[in-house]
NUDRENSE-277089 format. One record per residue (C-alpha): x, y, z; chain. Coordinates in Angstrom, 1 decimal. Layout:
! NUDRENSE-277089
+--------+--------+--------+--------+
|     c1 |     c2 |     c3 | chaine |
+--------+--------+--------+--------+
|      X |      Y |      Z |      A |
...
+--------+--------+--------+--------+
! end
This chain:
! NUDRENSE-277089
+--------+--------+--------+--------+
|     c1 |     c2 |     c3 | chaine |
+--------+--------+--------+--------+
|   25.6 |   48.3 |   74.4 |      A |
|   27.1 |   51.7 |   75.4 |      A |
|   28.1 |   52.3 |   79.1 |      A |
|   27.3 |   56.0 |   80.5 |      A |
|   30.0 |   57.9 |   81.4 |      A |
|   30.3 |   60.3 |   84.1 |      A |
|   30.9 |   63.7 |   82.4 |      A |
|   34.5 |   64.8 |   82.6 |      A |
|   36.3 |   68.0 |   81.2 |      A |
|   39.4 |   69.7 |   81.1 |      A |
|   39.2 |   71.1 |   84.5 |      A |
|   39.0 |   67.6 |   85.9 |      A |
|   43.3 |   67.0 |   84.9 |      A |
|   44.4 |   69.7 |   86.8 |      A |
|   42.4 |   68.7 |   89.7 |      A |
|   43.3 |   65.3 |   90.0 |      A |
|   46.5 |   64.6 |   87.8 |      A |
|   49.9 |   64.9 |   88.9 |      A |
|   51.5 |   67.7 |   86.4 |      A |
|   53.8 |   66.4 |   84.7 |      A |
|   51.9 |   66.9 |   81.7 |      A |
|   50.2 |   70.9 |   80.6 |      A |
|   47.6 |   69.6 |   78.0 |      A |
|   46.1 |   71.5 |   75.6 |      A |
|   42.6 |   73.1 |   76.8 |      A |
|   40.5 |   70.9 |   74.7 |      A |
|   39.9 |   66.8 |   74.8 |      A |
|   39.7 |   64.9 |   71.8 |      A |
|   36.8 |   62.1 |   72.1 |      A |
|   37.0 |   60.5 |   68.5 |      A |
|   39.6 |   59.9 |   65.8 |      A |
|   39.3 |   58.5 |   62.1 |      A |
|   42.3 |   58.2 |   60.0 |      A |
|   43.8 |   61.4 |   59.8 |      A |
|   41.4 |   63.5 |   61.8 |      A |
|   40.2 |   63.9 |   65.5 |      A |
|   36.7 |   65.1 |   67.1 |      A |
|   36.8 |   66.7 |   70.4 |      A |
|   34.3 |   67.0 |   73.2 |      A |
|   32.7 |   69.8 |   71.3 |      A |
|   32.7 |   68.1 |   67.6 |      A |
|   35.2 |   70.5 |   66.3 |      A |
|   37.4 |   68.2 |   63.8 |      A |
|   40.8 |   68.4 |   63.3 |      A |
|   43.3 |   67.4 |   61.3 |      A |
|   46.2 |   65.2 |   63.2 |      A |
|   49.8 |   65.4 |   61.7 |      A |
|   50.9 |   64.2 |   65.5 |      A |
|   50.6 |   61.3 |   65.2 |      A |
|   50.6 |   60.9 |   68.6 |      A |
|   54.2 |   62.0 |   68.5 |      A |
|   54.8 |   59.7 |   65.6 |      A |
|   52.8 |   56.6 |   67.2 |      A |
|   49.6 |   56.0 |   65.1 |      A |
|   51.5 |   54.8 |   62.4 |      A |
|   48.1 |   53.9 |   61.1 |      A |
|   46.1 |   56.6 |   61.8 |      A |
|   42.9 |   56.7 |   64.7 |      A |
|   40.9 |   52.6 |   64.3 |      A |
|   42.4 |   51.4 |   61.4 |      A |
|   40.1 |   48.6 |   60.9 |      A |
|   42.6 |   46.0 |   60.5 |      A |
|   44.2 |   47.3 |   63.7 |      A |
|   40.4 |   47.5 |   65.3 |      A |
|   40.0 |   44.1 |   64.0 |      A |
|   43.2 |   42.2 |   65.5 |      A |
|   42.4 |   43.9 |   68.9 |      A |
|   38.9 |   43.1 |   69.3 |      A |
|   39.3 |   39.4 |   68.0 |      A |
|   42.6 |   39.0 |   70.8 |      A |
|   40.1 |   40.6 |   73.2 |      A |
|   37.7 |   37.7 |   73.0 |      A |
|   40.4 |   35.2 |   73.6 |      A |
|   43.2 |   36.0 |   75.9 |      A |
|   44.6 |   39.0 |   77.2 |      A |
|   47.3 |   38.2 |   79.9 |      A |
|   49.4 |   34.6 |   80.7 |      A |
|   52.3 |   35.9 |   82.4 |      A |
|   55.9 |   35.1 |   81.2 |      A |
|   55.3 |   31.9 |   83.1 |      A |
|   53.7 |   31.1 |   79.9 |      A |
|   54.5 |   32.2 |   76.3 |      A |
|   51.5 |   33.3 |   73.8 |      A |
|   50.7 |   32.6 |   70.0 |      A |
|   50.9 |   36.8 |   69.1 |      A |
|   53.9 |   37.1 |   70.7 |      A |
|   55.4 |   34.2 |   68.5 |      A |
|   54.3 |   35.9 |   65.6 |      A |
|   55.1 |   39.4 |   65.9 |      A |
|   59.0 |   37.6 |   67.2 |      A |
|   59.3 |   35.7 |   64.0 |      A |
|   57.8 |   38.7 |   61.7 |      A |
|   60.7 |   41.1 |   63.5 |      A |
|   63.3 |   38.8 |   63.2 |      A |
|   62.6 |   37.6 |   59.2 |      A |
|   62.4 |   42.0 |   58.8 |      A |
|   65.9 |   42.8 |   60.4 |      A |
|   69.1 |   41.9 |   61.2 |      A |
|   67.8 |   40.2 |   64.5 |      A |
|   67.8 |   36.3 |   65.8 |      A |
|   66.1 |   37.5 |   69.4 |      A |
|   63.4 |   39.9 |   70.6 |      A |
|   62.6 |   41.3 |   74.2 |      A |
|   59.2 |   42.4 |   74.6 |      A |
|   58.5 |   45.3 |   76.9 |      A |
|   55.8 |   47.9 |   77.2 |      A |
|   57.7 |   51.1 |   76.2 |      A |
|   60.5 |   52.7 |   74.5 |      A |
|   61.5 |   53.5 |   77.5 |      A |
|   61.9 |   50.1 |   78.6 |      A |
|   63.0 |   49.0 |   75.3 |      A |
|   66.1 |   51.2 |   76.1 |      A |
|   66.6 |   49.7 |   79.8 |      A |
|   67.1 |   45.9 |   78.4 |      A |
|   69.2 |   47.4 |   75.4 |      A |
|   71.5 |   49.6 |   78.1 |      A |
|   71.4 |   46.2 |   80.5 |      A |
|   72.4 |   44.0 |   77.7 |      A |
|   74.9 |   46.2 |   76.3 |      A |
|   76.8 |   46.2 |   80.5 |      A |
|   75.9 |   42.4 |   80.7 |      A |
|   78.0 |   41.4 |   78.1 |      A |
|   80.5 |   43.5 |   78.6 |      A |
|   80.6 |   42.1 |   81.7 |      A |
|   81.0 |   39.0 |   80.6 |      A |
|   83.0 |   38.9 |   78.0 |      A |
|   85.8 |   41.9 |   79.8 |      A |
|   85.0 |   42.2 |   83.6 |      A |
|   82.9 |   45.1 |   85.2 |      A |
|   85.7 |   47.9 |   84.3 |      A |
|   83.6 |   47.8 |   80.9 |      A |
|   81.0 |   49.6 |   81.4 |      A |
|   80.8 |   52.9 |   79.7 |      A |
|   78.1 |   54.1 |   77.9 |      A |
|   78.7 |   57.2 |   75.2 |      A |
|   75.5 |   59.0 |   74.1 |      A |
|   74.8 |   61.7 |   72.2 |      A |
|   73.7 |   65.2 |   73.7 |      A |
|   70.3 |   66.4 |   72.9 |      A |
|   69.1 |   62.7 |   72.4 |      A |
|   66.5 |   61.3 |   74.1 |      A |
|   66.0 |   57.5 |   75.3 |      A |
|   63.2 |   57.7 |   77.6 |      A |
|   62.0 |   58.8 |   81.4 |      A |
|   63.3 |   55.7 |   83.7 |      A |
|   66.5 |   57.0 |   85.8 |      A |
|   68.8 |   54.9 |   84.0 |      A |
|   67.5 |   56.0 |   79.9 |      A |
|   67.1 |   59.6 |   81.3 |      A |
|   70.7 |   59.1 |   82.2 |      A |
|   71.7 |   58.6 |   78.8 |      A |
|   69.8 |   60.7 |   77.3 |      A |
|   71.6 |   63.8 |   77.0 |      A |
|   69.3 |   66.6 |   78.0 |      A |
|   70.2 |   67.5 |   81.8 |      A |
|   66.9 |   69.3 |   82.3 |      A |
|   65.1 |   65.5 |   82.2 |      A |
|   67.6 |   64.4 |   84.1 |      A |
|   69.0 |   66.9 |   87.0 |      A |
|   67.5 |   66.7 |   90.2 |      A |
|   67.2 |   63.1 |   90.9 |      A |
|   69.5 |   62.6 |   93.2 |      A |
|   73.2 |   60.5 |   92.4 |      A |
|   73.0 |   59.8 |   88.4 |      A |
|   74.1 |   56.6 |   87.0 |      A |
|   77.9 |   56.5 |   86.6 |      A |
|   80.1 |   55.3 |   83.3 |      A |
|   77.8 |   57.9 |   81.1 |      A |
|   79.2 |   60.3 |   78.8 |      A |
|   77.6 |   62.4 |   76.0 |      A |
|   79.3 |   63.7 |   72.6 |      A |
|   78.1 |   66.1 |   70.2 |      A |
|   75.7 |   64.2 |   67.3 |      A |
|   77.5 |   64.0 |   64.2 |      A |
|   81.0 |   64.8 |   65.1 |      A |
|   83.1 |   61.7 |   64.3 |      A |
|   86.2 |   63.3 |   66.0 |      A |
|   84.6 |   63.7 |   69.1 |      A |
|   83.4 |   60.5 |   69.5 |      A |
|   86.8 |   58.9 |   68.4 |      A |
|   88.2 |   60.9 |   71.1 |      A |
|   85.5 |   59.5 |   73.9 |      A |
|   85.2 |   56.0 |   72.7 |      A |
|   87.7 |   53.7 |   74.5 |      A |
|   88.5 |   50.1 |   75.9 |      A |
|   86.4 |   50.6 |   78.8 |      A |
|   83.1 |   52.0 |   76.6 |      A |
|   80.8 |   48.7 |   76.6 |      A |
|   78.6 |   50.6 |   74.0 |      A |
|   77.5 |   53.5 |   71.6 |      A |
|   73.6 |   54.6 |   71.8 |      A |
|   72.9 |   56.7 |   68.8 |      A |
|   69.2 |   57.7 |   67.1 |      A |
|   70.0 |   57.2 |   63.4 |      A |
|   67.2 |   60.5 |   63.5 |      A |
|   67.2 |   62.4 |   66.6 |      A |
|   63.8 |   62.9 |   67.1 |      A |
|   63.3 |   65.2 |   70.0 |      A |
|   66.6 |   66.7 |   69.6 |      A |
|   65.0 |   68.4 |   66.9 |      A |
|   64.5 |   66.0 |   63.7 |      A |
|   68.2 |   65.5 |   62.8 |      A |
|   69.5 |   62.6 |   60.8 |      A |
|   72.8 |   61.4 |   61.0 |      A |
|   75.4 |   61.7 |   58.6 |      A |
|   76.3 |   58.4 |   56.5 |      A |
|   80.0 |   59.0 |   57.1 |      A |
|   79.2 |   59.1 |   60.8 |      A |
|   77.1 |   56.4 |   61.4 |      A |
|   79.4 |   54.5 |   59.3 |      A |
|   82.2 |   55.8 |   61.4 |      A |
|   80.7 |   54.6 |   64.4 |      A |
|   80.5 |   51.1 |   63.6 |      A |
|   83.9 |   51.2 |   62.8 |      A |
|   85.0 |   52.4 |   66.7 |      A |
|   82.7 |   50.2 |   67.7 |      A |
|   84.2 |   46.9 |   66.7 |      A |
|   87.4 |   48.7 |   67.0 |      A |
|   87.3 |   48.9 |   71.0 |      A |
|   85.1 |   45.7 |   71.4 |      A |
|   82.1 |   47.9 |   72.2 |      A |
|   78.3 |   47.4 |   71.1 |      A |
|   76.6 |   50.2 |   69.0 |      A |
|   73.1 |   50.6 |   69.6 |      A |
|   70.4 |   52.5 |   67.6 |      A |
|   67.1 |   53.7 |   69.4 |      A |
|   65.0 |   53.7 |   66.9 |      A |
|   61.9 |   54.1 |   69.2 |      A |
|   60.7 |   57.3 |   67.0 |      A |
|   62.4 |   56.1 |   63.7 |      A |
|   61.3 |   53.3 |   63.1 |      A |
|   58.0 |   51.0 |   62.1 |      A |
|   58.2 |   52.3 |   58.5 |      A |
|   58.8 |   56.2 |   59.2 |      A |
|   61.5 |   57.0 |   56.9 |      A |
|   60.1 |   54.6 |   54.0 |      A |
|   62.0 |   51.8 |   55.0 |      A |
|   61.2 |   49.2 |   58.2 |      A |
|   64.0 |   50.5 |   60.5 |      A |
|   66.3 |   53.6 |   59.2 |      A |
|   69.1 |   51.9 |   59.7 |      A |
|   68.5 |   50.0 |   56.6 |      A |
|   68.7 |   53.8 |   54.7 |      A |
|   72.1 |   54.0 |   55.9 |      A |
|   73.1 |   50.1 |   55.3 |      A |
|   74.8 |   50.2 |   58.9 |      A |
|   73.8 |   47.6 |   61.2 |      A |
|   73.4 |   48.1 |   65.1 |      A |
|   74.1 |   45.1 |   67.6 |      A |
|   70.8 |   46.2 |   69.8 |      A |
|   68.2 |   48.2 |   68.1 |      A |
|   65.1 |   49.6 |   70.2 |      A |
|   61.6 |   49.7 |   69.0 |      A |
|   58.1 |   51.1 |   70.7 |      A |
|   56.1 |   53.9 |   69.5 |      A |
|   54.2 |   53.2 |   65.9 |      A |
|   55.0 |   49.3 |   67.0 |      A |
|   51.9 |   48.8 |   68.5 |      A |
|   49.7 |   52.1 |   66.4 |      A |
|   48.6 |   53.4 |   69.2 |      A |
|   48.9 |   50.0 |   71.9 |      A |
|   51.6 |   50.6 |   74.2 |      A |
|   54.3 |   48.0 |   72.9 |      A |
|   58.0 |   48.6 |   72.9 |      A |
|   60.6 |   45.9 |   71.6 |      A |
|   64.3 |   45.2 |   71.8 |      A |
|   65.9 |   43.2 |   69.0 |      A |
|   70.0 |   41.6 |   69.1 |      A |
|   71.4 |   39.3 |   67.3 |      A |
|   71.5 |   35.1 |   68.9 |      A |
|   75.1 |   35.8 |   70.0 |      A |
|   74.6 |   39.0 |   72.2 |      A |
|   70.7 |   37.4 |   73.5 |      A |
|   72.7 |   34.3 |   75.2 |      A |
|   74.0 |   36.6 |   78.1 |      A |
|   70.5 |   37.4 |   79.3 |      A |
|   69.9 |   34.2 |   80.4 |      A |
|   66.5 |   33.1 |   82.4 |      A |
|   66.0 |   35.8 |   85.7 |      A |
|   68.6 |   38.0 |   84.2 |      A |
|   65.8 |   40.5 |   83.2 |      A |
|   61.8 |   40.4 |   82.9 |      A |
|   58.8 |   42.5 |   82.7 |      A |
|   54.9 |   41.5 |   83.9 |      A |
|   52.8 |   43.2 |   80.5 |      A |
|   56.0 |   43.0 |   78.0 |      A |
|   55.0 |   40.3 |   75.2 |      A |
|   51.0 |   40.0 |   76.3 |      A |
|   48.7 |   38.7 |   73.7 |      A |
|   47.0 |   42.4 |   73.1 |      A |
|   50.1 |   44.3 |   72.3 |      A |
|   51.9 |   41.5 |   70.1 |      A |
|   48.5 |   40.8 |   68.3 |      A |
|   48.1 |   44.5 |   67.4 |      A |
|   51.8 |   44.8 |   66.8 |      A |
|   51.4 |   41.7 |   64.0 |      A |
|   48.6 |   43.6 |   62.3 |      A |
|   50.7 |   47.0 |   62.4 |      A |
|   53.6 |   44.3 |   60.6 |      A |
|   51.4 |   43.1 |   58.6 |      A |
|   50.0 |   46.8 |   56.9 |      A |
|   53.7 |   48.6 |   57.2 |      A |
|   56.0 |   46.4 |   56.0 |      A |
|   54.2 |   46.5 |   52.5 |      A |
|   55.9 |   48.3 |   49.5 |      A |
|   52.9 |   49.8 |   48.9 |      A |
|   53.1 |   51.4 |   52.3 |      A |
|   56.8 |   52.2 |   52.1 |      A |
|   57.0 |   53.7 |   48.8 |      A |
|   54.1 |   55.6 |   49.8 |      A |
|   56.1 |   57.0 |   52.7 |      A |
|   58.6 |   58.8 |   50.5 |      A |
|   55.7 |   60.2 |   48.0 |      A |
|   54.3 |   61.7 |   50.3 |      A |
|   57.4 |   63.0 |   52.0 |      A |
|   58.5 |   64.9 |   48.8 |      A |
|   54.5 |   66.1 |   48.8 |      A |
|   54.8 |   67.5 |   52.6 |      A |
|   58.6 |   68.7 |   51.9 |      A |
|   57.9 |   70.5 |   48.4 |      A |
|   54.3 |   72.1 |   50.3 |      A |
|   56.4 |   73.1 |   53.3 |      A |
|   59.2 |   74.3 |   51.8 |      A |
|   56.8 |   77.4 |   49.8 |      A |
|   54.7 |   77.9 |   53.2 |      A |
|   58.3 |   78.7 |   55.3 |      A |
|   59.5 |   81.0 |   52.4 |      A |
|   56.1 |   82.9 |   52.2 |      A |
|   55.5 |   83.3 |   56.1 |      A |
|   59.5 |   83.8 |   56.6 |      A |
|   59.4 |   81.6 |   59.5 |      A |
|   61.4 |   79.2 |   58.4 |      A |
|   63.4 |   78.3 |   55.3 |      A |
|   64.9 |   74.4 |   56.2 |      A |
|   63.0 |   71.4 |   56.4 |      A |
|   64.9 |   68.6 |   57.8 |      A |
|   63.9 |   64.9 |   58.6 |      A |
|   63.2 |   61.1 |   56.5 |      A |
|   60.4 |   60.3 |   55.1 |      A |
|   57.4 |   61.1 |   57.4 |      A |
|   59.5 |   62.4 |   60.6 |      A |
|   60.1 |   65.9 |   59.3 |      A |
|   61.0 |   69.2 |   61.1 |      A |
|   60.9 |   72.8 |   59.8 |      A |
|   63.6 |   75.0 |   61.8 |      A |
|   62.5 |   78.0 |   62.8 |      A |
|   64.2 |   81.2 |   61.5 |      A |
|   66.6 |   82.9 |   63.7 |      A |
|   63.3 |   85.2 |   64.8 |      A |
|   61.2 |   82.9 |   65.4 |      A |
|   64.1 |   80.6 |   67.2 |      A |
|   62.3 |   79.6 |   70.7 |      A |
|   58.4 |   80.0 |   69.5 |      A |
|   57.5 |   76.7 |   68.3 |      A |
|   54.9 |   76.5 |   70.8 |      A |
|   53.2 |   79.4 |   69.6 |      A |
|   53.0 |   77.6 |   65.8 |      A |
|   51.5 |   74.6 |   67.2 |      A |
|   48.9 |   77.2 |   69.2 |      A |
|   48.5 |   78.8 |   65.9 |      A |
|   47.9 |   75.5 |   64.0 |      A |
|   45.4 |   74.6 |   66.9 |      A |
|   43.4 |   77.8 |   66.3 |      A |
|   43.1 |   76.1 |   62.4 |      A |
|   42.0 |   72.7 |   63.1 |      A |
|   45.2 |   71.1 |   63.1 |      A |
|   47.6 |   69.3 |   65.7 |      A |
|   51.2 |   69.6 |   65.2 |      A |
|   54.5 |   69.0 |   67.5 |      A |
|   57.5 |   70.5 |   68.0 |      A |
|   61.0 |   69.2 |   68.7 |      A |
|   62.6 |   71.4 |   71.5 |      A |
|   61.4 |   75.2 |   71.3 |      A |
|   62.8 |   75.8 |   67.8 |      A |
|   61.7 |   73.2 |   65.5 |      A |
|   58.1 |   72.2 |   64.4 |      A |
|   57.6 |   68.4 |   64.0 |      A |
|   55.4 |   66.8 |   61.9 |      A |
|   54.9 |   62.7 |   62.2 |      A |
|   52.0 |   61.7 |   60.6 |      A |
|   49.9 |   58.5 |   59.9 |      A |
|   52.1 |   56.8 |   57.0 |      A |
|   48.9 |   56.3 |   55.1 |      A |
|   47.9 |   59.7 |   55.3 |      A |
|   45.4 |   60.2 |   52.4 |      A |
|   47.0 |   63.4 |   50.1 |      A |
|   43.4 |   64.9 |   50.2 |      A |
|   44.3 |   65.5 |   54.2 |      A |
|   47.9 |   66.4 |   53.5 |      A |
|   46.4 |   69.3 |   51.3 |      A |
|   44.2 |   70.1 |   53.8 |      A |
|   46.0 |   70.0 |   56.9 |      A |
|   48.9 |   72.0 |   55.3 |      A |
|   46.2 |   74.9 |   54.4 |      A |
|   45.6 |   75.3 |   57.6 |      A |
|   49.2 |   75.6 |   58.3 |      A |
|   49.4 |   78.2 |   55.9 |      A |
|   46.4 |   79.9 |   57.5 |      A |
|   48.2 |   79.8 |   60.8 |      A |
|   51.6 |   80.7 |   60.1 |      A |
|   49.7 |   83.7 |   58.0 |      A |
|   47.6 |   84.6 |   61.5 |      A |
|   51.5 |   84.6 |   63.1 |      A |
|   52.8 |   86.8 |   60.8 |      A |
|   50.1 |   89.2 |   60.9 |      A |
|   50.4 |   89.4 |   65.0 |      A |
+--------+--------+--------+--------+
! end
């Protein structure tokens, strides 16, 4: 039985939303897979991915299904009580990674928070409250709360908030030296994205991520890896740290978790989970039945080698396409990025006009992102079929062609 709606359009968001958000002028209604109907039927073809969250696609059915059956049965307990899903999406992390424990939240964002809390409480612990420093890097991103938009380093999230959070410091990404020269016996960790995702799809260097472990357990310090946007299967393997074969102490995990349902995770080792002890730190919705049971089927599908190997196929299909489109539109001419988080870098004359490709790629019937003005990011479903990779990558073509010409 299908409820009536009351008719709603664009309009309606800048009427009664607060604006924190400038939307594109159209709705989408409908998705399927790779592509999305809005209000008007006009299809599209989605290599957004809801910035890199439908892991899946739009109703993958076995995502559909595992939602619908929770649905009938339970959707909230409370922490007051524990749940079967959240059991089994707990044990499926911890058999997939490095990790004895998991913290369920509801974001990356929060992910982050219990990470950053951890990270002081042990420290704490172990050292006294002198050791409290956190180093991050600049131009990463760990979320919106005042505490992760304190260590994310991008002032223009964080300025004009009042007092910021003290003990934070910010290196350049991928300079060894410099964070050798910031770390120190009072840092109680190191927060890196093995890929920074909104800092413009950059991966890290073996030799540095390497080299931060080393200071790490060097000054006593925990290294942490947010990957919120690289992980779930996104660079062909589960987490990318597993690329790099360096292991965090605290890793953070949200986005393409749940394909779509909000779900964020943090995962530490049995050790490190014994200093959040009961009260220490909670949440209300973190670990309910409809996240973890939609989190298990996302599990279940991703951490396939089907699904993985398919990953890096279709990487080299999107890189090799991309590659000819930047040199034939001379908008760009490097495409950066793992697996299926990839970023072309605009030429120096393009440099600040991202937005106007994604516009462009709009105008074609397809949805694209970008990573800070100069970089257009692409994070699609990792079982996009290659028929729609063709297709949506036409479009491209078409678009960046239309930019050219104007």
């Amino acid at each position: 039985m299908s409820v009536q709606h009351e008719p709603v359009q664009r309009a309606d968001f800048d009427h009664y939303m607060v604006p924190t958000f400038a939307p594109a002028p159209f709705i989408p209604v409908r998705g399927q897979g790779s592509r999305v109907w809005d209000q008007s039927g006009r299809e599209l073809i989605d290599f957004s991915g809801g910035i890199a969250v439908n892991v899946l696609g739009h109703c993958h059915p076995a995502l559909v299904g595992a939602l619908t059956e929770q649905a009938n049965a339970l959707w909230h307990i409370s922490n007051v009580f524990t749940n079967e899903p959240a059991l089994r999406l707990a044990k499926k992390l911890v058999d997939a990674t490095f990790a004895d424990r998991v913290f369920f939240s509801n974001s990356g964002a929060e992910a982050n928070e219990a990470a950053f809390k951890l990270a002081r409480r042990v420290a704490h612990d172990r050292f006294g409250p002198q050791k409290h420093e956190i180093i991050a890097a600049t131009n990463s991103f760990h979320g919106r709360t005042l505490f992760t938009v304190s260590v994310g380093g991008q002032p223009k999230y964080s300025d004009g908030f009042g007092p910021k959070i003290e003990g934070i410091s910010h290196v350049p990404y991928n300079d060894l030296a410099a964070l050798k020269a910031a770390i120190s016996d009072k840092t109680c960790a190191v927060v890196l994205e093995p890929i920074q995702g909104e800092g413009g799809v950059l991966p890290a260097d073996q030799a540095y991520l390497e080299g931060a472990r080393a200071l790490c357990e060097q000054h006593d310090a925990l290294l942490i890896f947010d990957e919120v946007q690289s992980g779930m299967g996104r660079t062909g393997e589960l987490f990318a740290y597993k690329n790099y074969g360096v292991t965090p102490d605290i890793l953070s995990s949200a986005k393409s978790l749940g394909g779509g349902f909000p779900i964020g995770a943090m995962l530490t080792t049995e050790e490190l989970a014994k200093h959040f002890s009961v009260g220490t730190h909670g949440t209300t919705f973190g670990g309910n039945p409809l996240a973890c049971a939609v989190g298990e089927a996302v599990m279940d599908v991703v951490n396939t080698p089907v699904v993985l190997a398919g990953v890096k196929a279709k990487h080299e299909r999107f890189k090799t396409r991309l590659l000819a489109i930047g040199q034939a539109s001379g908008l760009f001419s490097e495409v950066r990025g793992i697996g299926l988080l990839l970023g072309c870098v605009l030429n120096d004359a393009w440099k600040g006009k991202a937005k106007h490709v994604l516009d462009a790629a709009v105008a074609e019937g397809l949805m694209v992102l970008q990573a800070g003005p100069d970089v257009v990011r692409f994070a699609p479903s990792l079982v996009v079929e290659d028929a729609d990779i063709d297709e949506g990558l036409n479009r491209f073509e078409r678009a960046l062609a239309n930019l050219s010409k104007a």
